[in-house]
N, C-alpha and C positions, 0 to 999 in steps of 0.2 A: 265357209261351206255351211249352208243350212242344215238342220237337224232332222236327223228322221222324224216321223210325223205318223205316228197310230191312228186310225179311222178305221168306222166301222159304217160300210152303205149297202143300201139295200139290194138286196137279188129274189132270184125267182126264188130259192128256198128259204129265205128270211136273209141275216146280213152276212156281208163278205168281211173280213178283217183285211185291211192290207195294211203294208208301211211304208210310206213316201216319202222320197230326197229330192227337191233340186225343182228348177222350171224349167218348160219348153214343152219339144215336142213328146207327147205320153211313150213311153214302152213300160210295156206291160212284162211281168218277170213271174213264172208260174214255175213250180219246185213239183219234183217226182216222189216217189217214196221210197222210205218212209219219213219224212222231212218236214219243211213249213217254212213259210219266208222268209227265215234265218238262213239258209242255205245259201241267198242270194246277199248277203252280208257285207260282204267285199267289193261286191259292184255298186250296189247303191251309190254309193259315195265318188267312184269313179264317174257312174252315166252321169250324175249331177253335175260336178265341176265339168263335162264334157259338154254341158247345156243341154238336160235329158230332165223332165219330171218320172222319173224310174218311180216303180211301183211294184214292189212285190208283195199280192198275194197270199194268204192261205187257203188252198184249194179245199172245196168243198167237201168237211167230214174230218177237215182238219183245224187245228187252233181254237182257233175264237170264230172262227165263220160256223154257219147252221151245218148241223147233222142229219140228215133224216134218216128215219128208220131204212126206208125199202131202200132193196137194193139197187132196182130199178129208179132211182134220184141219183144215182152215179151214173146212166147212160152217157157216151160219149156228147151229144145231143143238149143236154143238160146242164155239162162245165161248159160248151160253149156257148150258152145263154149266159150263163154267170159272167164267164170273159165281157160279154158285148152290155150287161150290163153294167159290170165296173166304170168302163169307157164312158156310159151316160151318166153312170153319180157323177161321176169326175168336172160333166159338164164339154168333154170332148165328143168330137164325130168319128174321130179315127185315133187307130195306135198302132203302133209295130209291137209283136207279140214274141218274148222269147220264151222257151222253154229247155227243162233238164228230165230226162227219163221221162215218169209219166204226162210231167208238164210241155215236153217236145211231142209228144204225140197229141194231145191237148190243143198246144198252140200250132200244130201241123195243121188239125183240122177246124179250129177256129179261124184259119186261115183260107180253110176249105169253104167251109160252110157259109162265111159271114165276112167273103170280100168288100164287100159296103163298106164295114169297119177295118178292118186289120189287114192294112196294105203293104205289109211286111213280114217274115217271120223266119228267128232263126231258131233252129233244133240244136241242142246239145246232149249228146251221148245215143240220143235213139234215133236214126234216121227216119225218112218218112215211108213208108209202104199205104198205097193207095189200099181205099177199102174193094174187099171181095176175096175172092179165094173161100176155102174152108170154113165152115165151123171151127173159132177159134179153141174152141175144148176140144175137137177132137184131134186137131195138130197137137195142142198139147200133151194130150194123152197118149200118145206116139213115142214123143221124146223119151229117152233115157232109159229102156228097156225093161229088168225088172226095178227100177228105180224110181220116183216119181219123181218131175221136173215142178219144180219151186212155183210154177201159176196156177196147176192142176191142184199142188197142197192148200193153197188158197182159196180155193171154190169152196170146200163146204162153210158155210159160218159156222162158227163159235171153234174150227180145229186150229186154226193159227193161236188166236188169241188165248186158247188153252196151254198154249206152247209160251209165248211173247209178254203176256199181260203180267205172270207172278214175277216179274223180274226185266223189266223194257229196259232200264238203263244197262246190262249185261247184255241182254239181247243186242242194240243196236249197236251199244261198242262193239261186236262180234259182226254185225254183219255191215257196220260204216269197213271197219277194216279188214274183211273178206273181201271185198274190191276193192279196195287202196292201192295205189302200183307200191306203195311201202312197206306193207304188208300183208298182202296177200302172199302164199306160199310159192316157191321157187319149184322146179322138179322134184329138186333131190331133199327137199324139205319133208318134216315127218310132221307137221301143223294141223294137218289135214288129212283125213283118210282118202279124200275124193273132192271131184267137183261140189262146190256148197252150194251150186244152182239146183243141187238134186236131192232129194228126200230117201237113205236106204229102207226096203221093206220095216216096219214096225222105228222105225228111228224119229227124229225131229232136226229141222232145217238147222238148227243150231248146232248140231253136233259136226260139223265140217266148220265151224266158227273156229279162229285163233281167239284166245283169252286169256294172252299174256302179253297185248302191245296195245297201242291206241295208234292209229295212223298220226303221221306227223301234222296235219291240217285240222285235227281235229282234239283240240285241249279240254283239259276235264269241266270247266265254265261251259264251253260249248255242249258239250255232252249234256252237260245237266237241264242246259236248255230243251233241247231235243227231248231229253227223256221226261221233263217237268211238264210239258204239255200231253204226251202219250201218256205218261200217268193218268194226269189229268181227266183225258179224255175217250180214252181207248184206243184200239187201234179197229175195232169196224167199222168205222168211216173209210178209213184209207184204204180198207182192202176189199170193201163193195164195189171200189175200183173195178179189180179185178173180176169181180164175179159178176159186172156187169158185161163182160166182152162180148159173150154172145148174144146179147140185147144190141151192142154195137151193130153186129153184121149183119140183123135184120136193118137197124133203125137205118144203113148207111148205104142197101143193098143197091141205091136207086146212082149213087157215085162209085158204083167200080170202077176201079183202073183211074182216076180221076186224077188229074194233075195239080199242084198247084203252081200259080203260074204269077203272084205276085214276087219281088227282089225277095233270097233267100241267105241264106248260110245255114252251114252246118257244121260244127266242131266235134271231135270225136277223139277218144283216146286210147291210144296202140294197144293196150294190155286190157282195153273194155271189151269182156262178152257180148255187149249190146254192139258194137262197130264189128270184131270179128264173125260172129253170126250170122249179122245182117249182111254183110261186104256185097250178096247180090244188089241190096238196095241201093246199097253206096254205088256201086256200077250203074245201076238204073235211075241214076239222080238227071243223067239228062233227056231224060223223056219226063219222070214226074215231076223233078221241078226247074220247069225249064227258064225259072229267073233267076235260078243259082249265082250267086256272087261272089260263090269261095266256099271251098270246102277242106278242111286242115284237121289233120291228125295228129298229135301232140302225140310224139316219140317219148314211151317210157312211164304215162298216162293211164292210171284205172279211170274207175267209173264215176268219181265224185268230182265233175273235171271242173267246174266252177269255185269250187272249194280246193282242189289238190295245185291246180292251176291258177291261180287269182288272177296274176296281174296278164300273163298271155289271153286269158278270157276276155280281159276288162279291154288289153288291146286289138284284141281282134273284134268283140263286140263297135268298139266305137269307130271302127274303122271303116268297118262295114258300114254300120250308120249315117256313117260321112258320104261313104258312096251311094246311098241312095237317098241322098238327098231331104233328112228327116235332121240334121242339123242346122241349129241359128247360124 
């Protein structure tokens, strides 16, 4: 088995950091937040022996790849320039695109946007919803009543990172294992005041955190990983993300309702907010993506489903791959 393989090439914002296993056909491997191509860890090493140059990744704002101040350098528009650039350092024309959370919605619309390259693409935990509808702040400012909903708390800069920064390794072990199907809280569990997807009046996102378990998937090496780059680095990169959304729904107003229509998958997991939530999208997957190859919900499954799930991931991922024809 070859050895992962650190690189650093170029993109529209300066350079991309990825880590690469294996030869063949590219797929590309993009992580949600708050994470970084360690997330995809496990796979690596499977797509390779599978005959995959697997490649994951540090999305823009995150690791070792460039940061830029504005917020407006996170448009959705912008990681998928990054995506189509990786493909040219690499020296390819094409790749299959997976992604987890922010990076399933990423590699959704990299898929969208920039069918020339990315003739493929599967989503993991976020299903796809076409652009249009609402102003996304103002949906979100809706949700959770007198409560705020966790994307609205992320709009302003510098209020998370006031919260997250004096203490990231607490923070994330709190919120890897507030969706964990292992540790996240039961009914009758007292772990938790309330949903941790919600902010109460004057409180902080971390105070529905458990902070006396580590999810079983996720060991203190690993942790330290995660948290030795957010140190590092900060977290207002990753969360321009967010406060780029409504720059999205101008930038994308011209593909409402817009299908994608290259071989897809989607994996999802029973006990993830992002599958229960969405479930109208998951209904509506044969209209938006009518190359759908399979779509699997792993029974008993938080949100960290590449990580919680390894080896089902690794098997469905290459499976799929077989079936549309991107294997030696």
């Amino acid at each position: 088995m070859p050895h992962r393989t650190h690189r650093l090439v170029p993109g529209p914002a300066g350079r991309i950091h990825l880590v690469e296993q294996g030869s063949g056909p590219l797929v590309l491997l993009l992580h949600g937040f708050p994470e970084s191509w360690y997330s995809w860890r496990r796979q690596l090493p499977v797509l390779a022996a599978a005959g995959y140059r697997a490649v994951a990744v540090d999305v823009r704002g995150y690791g070792r790849s460039s940061k830029p101040a504005a917020v407006a350098a996170y448009r959705m528009t912008e990681l998928v320039e990054d995506n189509a650039a990786v493909v040219e350092a690499l020296g390819e024309r094409s790749a299959v695109v997976v992604g987890h959370d922010w990076g399933a919605t990423i590699a959704a619309h990299s898929a969208l946007l920039r069918p020339d390259v990315f003739d493929a693409v599967a989503l993991l935990s976020v299903p796809y919803t076409p652009p249009g509808g609402p102003r996304p702040s103002e949906v979100f400012a809706r949700l959770g009543g007198e409560e705020e909903f966790y994307v609205s708390y992320f709009q302003e800069p510098g209020r998370a990172e006031r919260e997250i920064e004096p203490d990231v390794r607490g923070w994330l072990a709190g919120f890897y294992a507030a969706l964990s199907a292992d540790t996240m809280p039961t009914a009758d569990a007292h772990l938790m005041p309330a949903d941790p997807h919600f902010v109460a009046p004057g409180g902080r996102l971390r105070d529905r955190f458990p902070t006396d378990r580590l999810p079983s998937w996720l060991t203190e090496d690993d942790l330290d990983v995660y948290a030795g780059e957010f140190e590092r680095t900060g977290l207002t990169g990753a969360l321009n993300r967010y406060r780029a959304m409504d720059r999205d729904w101008k930038d994308l107003a011209a593909h409402a309702g817009a299908a994608i229509r290259q071989p897809s998958l989607f994996l999802g997991g029973t006990l993830d907010a992002s599958t229960t939530w969405l479930s109208d999208a998951i209904d509506a997957f044969p209209a938006t993506l009518p190359g759908l190859r399979g779509a699997h919900l792993l029974d008993g499954c938080g949100h960290w489903i590449q990580q919680e799930r390894p080896e089902e991931v690794g098997r469905h991922l290459t499976d799929w791959l077989g079936s549309v024809g991107t294997g030696r």
